[in-house]
PyMOL Python script that loads the backbone (N, CA, C, O; Angstrom):
from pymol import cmd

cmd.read_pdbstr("""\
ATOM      1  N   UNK A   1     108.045 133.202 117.633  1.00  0.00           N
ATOM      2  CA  UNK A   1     107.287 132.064 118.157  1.00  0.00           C
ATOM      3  C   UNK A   1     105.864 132.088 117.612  1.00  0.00           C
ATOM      4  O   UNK A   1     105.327 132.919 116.880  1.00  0.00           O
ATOM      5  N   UNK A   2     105.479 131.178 118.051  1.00  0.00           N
ATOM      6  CA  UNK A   2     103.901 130.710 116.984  1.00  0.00           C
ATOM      7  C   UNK A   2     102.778 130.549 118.297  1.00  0.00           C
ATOM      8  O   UNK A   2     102.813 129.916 119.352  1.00  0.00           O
ATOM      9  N   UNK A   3     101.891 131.354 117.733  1.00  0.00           N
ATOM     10  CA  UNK A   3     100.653 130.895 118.901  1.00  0.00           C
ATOM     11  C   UNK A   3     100.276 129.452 119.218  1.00  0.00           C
ATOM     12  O   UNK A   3     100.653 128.529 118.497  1.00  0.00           O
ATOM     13  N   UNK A   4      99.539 129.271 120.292  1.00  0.00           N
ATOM     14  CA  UNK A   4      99.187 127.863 120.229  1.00  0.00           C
ATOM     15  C   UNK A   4      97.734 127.820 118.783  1.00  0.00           C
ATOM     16  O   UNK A   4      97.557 126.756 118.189  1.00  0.00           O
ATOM     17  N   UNK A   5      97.162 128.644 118.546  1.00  0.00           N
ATOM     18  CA  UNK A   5      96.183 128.355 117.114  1.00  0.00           C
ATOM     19  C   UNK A   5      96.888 128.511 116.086  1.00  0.00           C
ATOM     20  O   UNK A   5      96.510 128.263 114.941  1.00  0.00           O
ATOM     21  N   UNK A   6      97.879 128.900 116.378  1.00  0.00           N
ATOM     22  CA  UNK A   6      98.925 128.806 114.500  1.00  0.00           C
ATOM     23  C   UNK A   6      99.344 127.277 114.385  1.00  0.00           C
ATOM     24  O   UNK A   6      99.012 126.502 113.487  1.00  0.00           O
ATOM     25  N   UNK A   7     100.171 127.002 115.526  1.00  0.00           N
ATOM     26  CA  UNK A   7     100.896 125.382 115.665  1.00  0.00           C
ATOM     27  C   UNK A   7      99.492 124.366 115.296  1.00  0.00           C
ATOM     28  O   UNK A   7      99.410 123.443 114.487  1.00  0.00           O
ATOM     29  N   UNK A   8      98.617 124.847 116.083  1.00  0.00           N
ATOM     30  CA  UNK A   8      97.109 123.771 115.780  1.00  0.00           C
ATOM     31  C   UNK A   8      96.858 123.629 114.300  1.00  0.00           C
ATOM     32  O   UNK A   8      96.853 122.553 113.700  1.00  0.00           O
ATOM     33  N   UNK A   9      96.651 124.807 113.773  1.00  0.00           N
ATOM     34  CA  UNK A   9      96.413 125.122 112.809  1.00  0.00           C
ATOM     35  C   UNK A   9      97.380 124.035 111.331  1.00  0.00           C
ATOM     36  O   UNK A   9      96.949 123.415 110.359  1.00  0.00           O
ATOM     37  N   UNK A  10      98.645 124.253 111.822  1.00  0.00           N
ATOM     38  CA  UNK A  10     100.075 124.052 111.060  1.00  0.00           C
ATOM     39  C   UNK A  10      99.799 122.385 111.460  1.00  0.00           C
ATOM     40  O   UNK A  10     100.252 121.699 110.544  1.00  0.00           O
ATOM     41  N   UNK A  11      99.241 121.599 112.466  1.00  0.00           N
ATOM     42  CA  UNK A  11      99.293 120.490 113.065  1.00  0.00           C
ATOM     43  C   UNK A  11      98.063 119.855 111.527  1.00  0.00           C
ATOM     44  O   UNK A  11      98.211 119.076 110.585  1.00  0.00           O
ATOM     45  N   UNK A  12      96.787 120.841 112.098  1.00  0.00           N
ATOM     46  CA  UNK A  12      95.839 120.255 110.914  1.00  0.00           C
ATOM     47  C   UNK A  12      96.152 120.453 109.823  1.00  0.00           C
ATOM     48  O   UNK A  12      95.677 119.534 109.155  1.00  0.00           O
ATOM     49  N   UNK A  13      96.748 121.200 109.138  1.00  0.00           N
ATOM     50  CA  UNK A  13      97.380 120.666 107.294  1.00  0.00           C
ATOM     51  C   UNK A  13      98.197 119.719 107.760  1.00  0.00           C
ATOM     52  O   UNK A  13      98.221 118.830 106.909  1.00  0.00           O
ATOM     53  N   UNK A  14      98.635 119.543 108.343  1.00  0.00           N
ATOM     54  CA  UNK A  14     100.048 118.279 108.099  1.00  0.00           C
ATOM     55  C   UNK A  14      98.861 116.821 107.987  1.00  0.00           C
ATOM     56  O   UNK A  14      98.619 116.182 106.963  1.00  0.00           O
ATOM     57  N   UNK A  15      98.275 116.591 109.368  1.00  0.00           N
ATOM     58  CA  UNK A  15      97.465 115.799 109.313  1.00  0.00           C
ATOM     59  C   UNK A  15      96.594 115.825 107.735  1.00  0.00           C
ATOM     60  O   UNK A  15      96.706 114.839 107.008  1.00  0.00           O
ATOM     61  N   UNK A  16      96.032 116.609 107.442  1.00  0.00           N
ATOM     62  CA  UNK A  16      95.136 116.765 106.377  1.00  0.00           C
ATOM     63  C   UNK A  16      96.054 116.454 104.996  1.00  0.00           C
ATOM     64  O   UNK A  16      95.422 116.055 104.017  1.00  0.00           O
ATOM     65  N   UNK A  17      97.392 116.602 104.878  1.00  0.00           N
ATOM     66  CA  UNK A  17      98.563 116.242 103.969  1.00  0.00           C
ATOM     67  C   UNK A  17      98.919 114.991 103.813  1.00  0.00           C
ATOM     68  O   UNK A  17      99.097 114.404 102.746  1.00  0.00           O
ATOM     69  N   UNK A  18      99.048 114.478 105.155  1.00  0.00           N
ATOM     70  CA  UNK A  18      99.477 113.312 104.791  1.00  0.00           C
ATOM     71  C   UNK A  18      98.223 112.417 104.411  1.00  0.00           C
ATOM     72  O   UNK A  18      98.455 111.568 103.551  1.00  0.00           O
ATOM     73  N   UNK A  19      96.657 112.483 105.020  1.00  0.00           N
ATOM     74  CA  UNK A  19      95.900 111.806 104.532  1.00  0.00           C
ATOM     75  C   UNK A  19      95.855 111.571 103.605  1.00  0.00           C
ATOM     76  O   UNK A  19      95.835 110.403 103.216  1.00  0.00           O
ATOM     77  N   UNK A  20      95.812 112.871 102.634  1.00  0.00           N
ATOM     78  CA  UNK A  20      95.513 113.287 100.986  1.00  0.00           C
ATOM     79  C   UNK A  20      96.932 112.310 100.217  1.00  0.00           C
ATOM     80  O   UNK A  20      96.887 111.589  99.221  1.00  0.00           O
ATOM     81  N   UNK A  21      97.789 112.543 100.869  1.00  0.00           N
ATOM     82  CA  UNK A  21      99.177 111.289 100.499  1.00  0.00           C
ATOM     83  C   UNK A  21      98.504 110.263 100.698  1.00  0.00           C
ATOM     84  O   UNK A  21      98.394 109.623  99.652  1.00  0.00           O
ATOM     85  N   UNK A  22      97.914 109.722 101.693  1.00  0.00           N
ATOM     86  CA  UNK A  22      97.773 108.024 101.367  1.00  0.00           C
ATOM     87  C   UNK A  22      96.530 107.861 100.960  1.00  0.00           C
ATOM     88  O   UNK A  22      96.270 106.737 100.529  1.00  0.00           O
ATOM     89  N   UNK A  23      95.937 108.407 100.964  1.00  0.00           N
ATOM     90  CA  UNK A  23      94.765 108.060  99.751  1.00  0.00           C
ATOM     91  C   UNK A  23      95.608 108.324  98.291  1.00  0.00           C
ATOM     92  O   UNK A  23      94.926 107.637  97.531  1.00  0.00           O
ATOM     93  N   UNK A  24      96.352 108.730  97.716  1.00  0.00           N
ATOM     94  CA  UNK A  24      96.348 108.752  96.702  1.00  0.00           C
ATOM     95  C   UNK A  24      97.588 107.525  96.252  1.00  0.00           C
ATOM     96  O   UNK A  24      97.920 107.101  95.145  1.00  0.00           O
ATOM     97  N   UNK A  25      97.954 107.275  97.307  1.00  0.00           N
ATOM     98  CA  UNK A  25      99.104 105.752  96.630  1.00  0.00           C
ATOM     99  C   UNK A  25      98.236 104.348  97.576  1.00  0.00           C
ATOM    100  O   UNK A  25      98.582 103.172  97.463  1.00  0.00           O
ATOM    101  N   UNK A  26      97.179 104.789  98.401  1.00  0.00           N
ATOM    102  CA  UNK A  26      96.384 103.661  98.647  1.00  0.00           C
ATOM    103  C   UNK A  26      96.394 102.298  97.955  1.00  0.00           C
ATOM    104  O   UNK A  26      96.074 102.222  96.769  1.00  0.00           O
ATOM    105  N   UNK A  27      96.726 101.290  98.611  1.00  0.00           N
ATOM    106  CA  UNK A  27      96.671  99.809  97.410  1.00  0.00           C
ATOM    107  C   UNK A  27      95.157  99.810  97.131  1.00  0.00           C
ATOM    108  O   UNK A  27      94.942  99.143  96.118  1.00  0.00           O
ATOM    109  N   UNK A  28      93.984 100.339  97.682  1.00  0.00           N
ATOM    110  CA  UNK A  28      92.680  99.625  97.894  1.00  0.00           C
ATOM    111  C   UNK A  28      92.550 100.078  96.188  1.00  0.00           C
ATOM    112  O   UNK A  28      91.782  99.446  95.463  1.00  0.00           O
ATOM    113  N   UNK A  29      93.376 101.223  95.652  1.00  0.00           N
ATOM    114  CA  UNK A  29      92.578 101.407  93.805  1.00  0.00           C
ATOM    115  C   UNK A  29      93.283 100.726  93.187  1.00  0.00           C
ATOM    116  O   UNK A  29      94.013  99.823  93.595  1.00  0.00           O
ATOM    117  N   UNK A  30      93.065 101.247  91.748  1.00  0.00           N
ATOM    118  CA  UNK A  30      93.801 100.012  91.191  1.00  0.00           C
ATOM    119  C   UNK A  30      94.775 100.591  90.226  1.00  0.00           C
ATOM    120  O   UNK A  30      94.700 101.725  89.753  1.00  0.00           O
ATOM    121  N   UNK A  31      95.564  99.835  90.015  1.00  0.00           N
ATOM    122  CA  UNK A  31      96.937 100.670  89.670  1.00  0.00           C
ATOM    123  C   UNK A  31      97.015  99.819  88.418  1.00  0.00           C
ATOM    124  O   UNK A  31      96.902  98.601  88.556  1.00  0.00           O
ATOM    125  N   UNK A  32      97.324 100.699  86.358  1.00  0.00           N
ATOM    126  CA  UNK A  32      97.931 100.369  85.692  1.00  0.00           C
ATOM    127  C   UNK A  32      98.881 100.540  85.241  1.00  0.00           C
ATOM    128  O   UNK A  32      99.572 101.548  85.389  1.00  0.00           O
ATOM    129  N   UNK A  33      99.176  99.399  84.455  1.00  0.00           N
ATOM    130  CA  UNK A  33     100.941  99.699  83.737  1.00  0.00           C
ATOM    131  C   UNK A  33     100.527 100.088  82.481  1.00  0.00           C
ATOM    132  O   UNK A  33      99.675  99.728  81.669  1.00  0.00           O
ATOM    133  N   UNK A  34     101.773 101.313  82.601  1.00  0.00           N
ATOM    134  CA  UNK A  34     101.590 102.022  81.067  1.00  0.00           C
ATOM    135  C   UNK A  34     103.166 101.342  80.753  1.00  0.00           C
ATOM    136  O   UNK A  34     104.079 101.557  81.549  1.00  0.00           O
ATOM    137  N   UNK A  35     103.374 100.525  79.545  1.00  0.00           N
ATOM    138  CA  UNK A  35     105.126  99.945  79.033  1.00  0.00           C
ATOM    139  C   UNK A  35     104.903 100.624  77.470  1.00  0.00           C
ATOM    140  O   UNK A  35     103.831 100.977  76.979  1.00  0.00           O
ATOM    141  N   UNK A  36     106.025 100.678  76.963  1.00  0.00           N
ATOM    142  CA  UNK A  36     106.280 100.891  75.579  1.00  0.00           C
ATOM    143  C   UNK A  36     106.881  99.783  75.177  1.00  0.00           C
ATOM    144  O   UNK A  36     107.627 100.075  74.242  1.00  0.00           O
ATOM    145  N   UNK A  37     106.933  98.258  75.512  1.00  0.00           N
ATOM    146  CA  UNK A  37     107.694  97.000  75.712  1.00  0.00           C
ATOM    147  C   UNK A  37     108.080  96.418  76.323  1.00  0.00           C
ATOM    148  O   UNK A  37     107.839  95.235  76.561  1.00  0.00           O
ATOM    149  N   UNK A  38     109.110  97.417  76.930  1.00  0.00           N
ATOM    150  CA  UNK A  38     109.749  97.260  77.603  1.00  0.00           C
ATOM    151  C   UNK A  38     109.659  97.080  79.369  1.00  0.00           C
ATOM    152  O   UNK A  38     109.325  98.094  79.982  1.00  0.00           O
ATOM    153  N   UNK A  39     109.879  96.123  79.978  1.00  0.00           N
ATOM    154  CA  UNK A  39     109.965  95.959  81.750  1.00  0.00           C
ATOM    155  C   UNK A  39     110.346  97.083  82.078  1.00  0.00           C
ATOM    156  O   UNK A  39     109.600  97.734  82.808  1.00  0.00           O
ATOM    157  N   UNK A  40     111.414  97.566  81.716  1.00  0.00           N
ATOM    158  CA  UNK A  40     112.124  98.579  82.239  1.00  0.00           C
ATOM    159  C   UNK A  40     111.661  99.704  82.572  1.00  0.00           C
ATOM    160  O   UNK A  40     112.054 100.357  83.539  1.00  0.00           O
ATOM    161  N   UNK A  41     110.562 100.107  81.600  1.00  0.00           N
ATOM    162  CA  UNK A  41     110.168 101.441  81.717  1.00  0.00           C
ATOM    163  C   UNK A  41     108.990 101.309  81.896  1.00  0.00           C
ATOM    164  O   UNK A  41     108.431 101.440  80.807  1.00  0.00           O
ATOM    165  N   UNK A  42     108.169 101.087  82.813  1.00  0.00           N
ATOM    166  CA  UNK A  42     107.040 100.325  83.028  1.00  0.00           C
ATOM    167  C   UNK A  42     106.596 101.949  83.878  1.00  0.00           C
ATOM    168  O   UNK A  42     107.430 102.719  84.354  1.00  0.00           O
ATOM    169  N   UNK A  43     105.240 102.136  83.883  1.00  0.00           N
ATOM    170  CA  UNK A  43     104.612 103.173  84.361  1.00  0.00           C
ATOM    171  C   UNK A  43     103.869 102.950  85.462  1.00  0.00           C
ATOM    172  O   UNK A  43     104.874 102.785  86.153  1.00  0.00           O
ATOM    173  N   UNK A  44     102.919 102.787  86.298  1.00  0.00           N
ATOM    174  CA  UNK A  44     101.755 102.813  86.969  1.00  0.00           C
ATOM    175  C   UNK A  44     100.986 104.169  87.153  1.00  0.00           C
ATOM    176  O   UNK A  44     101.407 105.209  87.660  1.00  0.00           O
ATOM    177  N   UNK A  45      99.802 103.908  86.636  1.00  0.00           N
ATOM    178  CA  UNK A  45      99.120 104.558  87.128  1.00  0.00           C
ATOM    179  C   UNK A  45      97.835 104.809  87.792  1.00  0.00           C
ATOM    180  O   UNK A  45      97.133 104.498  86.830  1.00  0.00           O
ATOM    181  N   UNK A  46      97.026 105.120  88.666  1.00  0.00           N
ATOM    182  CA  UNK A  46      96.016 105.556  89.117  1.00  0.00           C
ATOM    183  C   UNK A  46      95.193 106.545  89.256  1.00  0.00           C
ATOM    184  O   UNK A  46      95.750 107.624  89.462  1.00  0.00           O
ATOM    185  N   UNK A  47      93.620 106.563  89.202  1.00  0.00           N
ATOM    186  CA  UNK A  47      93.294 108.137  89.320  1.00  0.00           C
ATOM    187  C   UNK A  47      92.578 108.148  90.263  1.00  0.00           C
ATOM    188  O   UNK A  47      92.899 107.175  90.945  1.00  0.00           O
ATOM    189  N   UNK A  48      91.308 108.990  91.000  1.00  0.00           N
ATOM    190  CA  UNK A  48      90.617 109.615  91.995  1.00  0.00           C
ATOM    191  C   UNK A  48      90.236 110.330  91.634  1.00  0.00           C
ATOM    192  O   UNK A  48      90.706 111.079  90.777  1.00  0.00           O
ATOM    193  N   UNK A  49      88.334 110.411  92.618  1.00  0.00           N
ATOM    194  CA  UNK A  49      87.478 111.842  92.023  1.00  0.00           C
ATOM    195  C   UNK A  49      88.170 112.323  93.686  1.00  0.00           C
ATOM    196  O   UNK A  49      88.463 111.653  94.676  1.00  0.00           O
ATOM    197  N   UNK A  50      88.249 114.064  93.322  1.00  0.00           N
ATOM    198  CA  UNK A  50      88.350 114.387  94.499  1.00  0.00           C
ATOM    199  C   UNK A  50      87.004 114.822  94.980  1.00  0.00           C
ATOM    200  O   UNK A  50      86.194 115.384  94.242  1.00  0.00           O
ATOM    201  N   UNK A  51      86.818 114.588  96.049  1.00  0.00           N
ATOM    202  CA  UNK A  51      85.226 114.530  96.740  1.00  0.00           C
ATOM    203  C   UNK A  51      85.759 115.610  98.267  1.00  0.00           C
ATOM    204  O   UNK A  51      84.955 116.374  98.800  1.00  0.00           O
ATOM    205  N   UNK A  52      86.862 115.493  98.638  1.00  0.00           N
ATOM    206  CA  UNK A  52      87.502 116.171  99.978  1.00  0.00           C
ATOM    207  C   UNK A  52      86.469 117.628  99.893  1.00  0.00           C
ATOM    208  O   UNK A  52      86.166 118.147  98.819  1.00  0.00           O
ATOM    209  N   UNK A  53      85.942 118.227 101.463  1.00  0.00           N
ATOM    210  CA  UNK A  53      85.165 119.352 101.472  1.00  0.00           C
ATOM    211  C   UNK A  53      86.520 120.401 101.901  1.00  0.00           C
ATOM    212  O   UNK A  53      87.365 120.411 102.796  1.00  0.00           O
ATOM    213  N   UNK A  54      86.127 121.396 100.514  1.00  0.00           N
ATOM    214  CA  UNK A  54      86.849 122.166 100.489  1.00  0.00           C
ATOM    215  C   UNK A  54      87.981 122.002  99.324  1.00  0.00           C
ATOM    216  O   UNK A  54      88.751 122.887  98.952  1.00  0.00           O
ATOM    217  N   UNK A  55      87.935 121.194  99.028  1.00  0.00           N
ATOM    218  CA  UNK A  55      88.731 120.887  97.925  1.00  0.00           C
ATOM    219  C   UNK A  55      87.947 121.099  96.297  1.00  0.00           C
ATOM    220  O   UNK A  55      86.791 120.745  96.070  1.00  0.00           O
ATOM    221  N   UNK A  56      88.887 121.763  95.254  1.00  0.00           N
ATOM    222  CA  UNK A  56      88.639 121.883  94.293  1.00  0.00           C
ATOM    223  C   UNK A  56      88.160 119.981  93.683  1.00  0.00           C
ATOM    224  O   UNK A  56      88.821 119.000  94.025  1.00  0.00           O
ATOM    225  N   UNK A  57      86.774 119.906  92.671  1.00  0.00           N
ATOM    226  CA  UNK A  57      86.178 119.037  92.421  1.00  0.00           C
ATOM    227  C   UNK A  57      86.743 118.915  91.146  1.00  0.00           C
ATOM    228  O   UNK A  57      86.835 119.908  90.425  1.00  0.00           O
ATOM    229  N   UNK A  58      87.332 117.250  90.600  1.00  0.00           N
ATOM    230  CA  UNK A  58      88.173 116.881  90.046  1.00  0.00           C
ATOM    231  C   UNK A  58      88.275 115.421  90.168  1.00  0.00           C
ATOM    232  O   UNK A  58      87.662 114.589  90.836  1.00  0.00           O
ATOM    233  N   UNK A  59      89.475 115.349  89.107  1.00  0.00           N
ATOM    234  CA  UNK A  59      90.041 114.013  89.403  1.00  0.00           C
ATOM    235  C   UNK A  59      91.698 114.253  89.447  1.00  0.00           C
ATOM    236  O   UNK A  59      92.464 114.926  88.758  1.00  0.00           O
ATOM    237  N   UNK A  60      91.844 113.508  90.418  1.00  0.00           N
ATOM    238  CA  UNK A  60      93.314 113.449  90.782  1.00  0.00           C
ATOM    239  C   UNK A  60      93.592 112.031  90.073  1.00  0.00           C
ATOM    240  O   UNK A  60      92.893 111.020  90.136  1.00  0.00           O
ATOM    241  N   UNK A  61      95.269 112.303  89.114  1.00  0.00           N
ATOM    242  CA  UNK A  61      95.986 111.300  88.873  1.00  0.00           C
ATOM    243  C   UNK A  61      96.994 111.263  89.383  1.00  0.00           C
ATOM    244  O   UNK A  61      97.459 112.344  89.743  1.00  0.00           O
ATOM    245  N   UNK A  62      97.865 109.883  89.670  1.00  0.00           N
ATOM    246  CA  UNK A  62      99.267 109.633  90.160  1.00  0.00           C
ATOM    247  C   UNK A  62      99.629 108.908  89.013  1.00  0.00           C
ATOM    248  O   UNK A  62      99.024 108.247  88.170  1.00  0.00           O
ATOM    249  N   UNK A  63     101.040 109.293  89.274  1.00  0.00           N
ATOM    250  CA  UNK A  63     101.924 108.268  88.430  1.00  0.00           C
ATOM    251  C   UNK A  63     103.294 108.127  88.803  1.00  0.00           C
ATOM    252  O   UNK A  63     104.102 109.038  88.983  1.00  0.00           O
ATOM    253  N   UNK A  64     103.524 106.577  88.926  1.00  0.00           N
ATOM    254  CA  UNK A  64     104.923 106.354  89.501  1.00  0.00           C
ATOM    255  C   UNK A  64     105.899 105.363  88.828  1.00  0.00           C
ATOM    256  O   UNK A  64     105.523 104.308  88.317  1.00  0.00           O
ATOM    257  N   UNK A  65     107.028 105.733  88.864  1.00  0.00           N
ATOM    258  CA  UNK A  65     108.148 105.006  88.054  1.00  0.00           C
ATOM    259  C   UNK A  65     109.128 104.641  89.023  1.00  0.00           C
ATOM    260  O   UNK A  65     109.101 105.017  90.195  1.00  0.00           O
ATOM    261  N   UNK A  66     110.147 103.770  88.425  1.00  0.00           N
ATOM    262  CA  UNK A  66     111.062 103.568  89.414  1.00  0.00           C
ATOM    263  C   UNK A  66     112.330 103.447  88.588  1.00  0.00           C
ATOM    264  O   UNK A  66     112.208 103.594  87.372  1.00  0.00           O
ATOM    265  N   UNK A  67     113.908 103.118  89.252  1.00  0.00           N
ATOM    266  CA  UNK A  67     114.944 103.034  88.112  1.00  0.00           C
ATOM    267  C   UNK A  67     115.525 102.402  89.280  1.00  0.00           C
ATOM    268  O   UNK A  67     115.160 102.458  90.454  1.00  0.00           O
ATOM    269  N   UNK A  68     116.604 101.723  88.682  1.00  0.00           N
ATOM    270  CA  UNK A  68     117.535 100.981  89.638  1.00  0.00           C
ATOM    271  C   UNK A  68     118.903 101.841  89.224  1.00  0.00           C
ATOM    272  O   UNK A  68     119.224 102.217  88.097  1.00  0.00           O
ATOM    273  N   UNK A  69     119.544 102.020  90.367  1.00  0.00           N
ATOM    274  CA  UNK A  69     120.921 102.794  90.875  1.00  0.00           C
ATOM    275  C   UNK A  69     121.891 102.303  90.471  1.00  0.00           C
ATOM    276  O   UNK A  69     121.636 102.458  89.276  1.00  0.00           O
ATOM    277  N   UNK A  70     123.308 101.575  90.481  1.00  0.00           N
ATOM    278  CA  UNK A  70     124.075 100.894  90.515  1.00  0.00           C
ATOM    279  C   UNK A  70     124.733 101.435  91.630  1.00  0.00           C
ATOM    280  O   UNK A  70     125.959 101.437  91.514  1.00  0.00           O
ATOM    281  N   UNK A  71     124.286 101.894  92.673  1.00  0.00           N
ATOM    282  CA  UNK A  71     124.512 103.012  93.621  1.00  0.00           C
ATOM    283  C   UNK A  71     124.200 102.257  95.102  1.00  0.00           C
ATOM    284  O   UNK A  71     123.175 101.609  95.313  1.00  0.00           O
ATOM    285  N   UNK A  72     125.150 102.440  95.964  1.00  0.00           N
ATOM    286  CA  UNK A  72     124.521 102.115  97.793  1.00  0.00           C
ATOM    287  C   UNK A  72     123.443 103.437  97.589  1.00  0.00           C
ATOM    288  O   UNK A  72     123.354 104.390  96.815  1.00  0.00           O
ATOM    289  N   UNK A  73     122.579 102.830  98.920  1.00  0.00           N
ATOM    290  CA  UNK A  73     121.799 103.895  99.342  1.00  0.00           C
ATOM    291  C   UNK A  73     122.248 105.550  99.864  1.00  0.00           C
ATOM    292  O   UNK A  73     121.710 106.651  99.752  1.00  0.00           O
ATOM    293  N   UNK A  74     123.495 105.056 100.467  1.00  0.00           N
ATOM    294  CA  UNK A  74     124.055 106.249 101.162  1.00  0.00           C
ATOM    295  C   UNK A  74     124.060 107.107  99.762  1.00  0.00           C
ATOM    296  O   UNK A  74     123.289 108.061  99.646  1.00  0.00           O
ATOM    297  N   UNK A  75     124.854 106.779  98.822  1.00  0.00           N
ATOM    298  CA  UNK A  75     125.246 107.226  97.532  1.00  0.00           C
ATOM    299  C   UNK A  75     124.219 108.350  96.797  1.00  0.00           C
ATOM    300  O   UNK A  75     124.263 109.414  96.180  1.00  0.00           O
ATOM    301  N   UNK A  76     123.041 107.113  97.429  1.00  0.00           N
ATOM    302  CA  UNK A  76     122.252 107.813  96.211  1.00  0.00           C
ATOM    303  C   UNK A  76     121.564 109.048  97.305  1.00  0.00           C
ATOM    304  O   UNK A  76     121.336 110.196  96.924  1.00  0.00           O
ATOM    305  N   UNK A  77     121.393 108.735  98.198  1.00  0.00           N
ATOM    306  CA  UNK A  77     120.945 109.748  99.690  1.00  0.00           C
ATOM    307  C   UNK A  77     121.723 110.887  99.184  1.00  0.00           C
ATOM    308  O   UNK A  77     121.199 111.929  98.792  1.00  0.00           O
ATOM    309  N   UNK A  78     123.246 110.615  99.207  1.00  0.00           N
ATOM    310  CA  UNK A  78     123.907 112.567  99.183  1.00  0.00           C
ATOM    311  C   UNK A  78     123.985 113.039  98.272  1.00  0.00           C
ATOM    312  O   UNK A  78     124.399 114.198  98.275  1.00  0.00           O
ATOM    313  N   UNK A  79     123.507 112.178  96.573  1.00  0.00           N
ATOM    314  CA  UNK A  79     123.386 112.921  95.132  1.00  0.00           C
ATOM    315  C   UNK A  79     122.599 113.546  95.282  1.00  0.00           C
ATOM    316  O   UNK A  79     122.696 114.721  94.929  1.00  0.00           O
ATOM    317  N   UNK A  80     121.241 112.978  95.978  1.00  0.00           N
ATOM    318  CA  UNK A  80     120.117 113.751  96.102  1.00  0.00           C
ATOM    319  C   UNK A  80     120.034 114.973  96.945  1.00  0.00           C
ATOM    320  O   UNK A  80     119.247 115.902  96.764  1.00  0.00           O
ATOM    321  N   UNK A  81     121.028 114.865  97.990  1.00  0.00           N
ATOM    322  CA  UNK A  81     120.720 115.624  98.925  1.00  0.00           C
ATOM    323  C   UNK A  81     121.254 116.958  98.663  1.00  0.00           C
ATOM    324  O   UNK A  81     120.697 117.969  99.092  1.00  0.00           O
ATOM    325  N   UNK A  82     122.965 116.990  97.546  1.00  0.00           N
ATOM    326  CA  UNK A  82     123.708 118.270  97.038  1.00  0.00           C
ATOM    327  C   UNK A  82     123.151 118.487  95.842  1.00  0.00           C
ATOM    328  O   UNK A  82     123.311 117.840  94.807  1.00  0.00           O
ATOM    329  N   UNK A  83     122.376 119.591  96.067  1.00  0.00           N
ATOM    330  CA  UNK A  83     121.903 120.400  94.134  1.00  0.00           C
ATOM    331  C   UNK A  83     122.623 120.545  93.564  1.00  0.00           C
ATOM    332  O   UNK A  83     122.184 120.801  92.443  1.00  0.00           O
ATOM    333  N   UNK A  84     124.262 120.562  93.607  1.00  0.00           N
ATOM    334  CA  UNK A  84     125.277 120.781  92.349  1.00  0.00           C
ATOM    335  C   UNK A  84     125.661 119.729  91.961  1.00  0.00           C
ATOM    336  O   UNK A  84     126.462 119.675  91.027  1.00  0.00           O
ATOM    337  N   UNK A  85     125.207 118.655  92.556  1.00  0.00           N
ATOM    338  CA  UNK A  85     125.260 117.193  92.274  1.00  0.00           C
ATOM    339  C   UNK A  85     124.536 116.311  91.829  1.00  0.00           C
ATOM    340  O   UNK A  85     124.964 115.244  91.390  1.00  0.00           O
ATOM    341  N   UNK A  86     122.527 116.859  91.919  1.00  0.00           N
ATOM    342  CA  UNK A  86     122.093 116.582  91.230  1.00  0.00           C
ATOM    343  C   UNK A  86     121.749 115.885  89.510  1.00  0.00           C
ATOM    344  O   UNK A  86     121.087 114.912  89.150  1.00  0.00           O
ATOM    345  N   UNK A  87     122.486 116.829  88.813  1.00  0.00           N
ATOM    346  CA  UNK A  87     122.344 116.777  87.644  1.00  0.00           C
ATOM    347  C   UNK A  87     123.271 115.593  86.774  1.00  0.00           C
ATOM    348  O   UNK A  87     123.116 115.288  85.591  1.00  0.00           O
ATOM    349  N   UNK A  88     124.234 115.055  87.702  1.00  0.00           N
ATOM    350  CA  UNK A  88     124.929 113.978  87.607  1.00  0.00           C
ATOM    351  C   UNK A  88     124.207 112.728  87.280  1.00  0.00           C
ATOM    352  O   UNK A  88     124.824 111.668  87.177  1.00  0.00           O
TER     353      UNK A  88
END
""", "prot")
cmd.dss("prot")
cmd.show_as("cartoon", "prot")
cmd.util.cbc("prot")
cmd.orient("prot")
């Protein structure tokens, strides 16, 4: 079992995690497309100075892609979910 200052503790990174998550897919920046032509393979990206106290001083980049399945959701839920199935 976990003290009550460990759980607190374990409570403030989560909180402090997910902030650092939505600041970094935040709509308020601004997001470009990296394409090689093509729609399909279309990139976005964004960056950030990190300014957070306590945090190493920097710039944070994201980058996000997407692909379409030919797959239900469930489908694609339990490829992801079995590692020997993954690689499929």
């Amino acid at each position: 079992t976990y003290s009550i200052e460990a759980r607190r503790n374990i409570m403030h990174l989560a909180r402090r995690m997910v902030r650092m998550f939505s600041l970094s897919i935040s709509p308020a920046g601004s997001w470009s497309a990296l394409t090689d032509g093509s729609a399909d393979d279309t990139v976005r990206i964004t960056t950030r100075k990190s300014t957070e106290p306590g945090q190493p001083q920097g710039v944070i980049i994201c980058g996000v892609s997407s692909t379409w399945l030919p797959l239900s959701h469930i489908q694609v839920f339990e490829l992801l979910r079995c590692e020997k199935r993954r690689s499929q």
